[in-house]
C-alpha positions in Angstrom: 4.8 22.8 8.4 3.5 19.5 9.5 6.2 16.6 10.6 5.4 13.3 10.5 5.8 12.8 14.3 3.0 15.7 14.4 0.8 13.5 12.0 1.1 9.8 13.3 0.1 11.9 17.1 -2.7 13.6 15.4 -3.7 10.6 13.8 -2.9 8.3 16.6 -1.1 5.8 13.9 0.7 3.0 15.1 3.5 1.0 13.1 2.4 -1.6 10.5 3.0 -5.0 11.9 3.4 -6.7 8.8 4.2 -4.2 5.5 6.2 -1.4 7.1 4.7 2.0 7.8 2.1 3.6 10.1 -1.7 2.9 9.9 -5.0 3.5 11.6 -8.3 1.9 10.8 -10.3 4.6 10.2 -14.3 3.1 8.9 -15.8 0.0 8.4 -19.2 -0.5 6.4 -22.5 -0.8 8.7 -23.8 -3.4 6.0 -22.4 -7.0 5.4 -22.2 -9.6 2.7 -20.9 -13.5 2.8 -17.4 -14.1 0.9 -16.7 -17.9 1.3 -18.6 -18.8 3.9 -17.6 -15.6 6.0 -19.8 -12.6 7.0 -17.6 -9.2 6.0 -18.3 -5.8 6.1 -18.9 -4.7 2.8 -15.7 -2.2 2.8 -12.8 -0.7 5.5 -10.5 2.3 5.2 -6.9 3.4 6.9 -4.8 6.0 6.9 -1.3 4.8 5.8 2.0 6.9 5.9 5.1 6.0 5.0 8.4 8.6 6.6 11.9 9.1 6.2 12.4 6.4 8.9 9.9 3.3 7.2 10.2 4.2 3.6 9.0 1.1 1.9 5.6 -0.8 2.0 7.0 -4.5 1.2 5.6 -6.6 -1.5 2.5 -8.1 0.0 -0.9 -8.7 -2.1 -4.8 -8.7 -0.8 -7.2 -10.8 -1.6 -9.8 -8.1 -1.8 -9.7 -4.5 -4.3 -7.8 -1.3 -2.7 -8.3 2.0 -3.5 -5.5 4.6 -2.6 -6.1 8.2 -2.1 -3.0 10.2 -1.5 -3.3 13.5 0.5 -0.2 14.9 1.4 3.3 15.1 2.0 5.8 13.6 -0.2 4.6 11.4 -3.9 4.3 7.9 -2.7 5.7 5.2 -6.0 4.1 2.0 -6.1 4.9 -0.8 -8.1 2.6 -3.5 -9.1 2.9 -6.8 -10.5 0.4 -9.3 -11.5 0.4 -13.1 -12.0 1.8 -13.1 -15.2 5.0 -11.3 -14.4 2.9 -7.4 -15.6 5.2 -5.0 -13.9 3.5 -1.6 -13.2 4.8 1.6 -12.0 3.0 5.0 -10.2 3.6 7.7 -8.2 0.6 8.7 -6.3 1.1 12.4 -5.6 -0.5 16.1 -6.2 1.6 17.0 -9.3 -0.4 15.9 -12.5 2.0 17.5 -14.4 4.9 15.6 -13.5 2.5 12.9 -14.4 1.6 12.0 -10.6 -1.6 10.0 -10.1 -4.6 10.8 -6.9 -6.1 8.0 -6.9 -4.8 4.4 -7.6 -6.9 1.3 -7.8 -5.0 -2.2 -7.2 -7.5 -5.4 -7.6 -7.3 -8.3 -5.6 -4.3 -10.8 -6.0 -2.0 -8.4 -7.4 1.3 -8.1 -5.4 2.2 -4.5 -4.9 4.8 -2.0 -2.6 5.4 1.4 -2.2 8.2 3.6 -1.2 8.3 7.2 -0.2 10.1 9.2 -2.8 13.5 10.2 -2.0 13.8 13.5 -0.2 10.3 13.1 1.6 9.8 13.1 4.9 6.3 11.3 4.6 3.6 10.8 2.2 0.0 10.5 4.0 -2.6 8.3 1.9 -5.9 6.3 2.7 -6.8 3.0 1.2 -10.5 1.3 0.9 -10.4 -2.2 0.9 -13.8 -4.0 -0.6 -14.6 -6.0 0.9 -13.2 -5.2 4.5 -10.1 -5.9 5.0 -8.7 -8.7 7.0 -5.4 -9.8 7.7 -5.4 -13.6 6.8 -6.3 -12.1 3.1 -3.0 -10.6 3.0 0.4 -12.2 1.9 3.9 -10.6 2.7 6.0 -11.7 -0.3 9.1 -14.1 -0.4 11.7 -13.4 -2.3 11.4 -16.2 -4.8 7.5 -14.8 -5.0 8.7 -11.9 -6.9 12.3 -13.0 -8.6 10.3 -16.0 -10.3 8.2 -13.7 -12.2 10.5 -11.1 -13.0 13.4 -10.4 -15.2 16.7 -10.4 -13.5 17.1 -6.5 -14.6 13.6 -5.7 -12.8 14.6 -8.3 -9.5 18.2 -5.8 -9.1 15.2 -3.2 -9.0 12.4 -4.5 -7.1 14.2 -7.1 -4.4 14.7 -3.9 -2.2 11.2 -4.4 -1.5 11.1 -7.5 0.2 10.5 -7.5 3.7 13.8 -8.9 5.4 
């Protein structure tokens, strides 16, 4: 069985410097197209894991759609939440009959975080950004971010998941 020390080597991943877990920018698109004034490539991808040792993906949102992929390991639960206070909840995973998801789409300007599922010790997924990604399009969450658009029952829940 595959550990996720074996997989962040074989995948040359490298801690997350913002939302917790490991990453590696795997593609960006050959073709181009202006957003505000700014040339981007039309998408990017990563691998993203998340292991016993960096569990959670904190709140942060994108300005640009992601699509998730999950490939293995451990179900991955993210929980989304949009402007007007929508909370959201999925596990990305391979069991469809436990009602686990493959694929997960999250549009731009929705805040969402992830956590490995207890008893993992990592769930591997890959996320497309369109258009590329870039990191002044992403914001790492406050806590008044999230408790301001949330009932106090869901903040007991979710406050876990903002970065420290």
């Amino acid at each position: 069985m595959t550990t996720a020390k074996e997989i962040i080597q074989k995948l040359d991943l490298e801690p997350h410097p913002q939302e917790g877990g490991y990453y590696r920018r795997t593609y960006e698109a050959k073709h181009s197209q202006k957003v505000d004034n700014d040339l981007r490539k039309t998408a990017s991808s990563i691998y993203y894991l998340l292991t016993e040792e960096s569990r959670v993906g904190y709140w942060h949102r994108n300005r640009s759609e992601i699509l998730h992929f999950f490939h293995c390991g451990s179900p991955l639960t993210y929980w989304l939440l949009s402007e007007d206070g929508q909370v959201e909840k999925y596990v990305l995973g391979n069991d469809i009959e436990q009602g686990h998801i493959p694929q997960l789409t999250v549009p731009g300007g929705v805040w969402k975080a992830s956590v490995l599922n207890k008893g993992g010790e990592y769930g591997l997924i890959s996320e497309v950004v369109i258009p590329e990604f870039h990191y002044n399009d992403m914001s790492l969450a406050q806590a008044e971010d999230i408790q301001s658009k949330v009932s106090q029952a869901q903040w007991q829940e979710l406050q876990m998941f903002v970065k420290p």
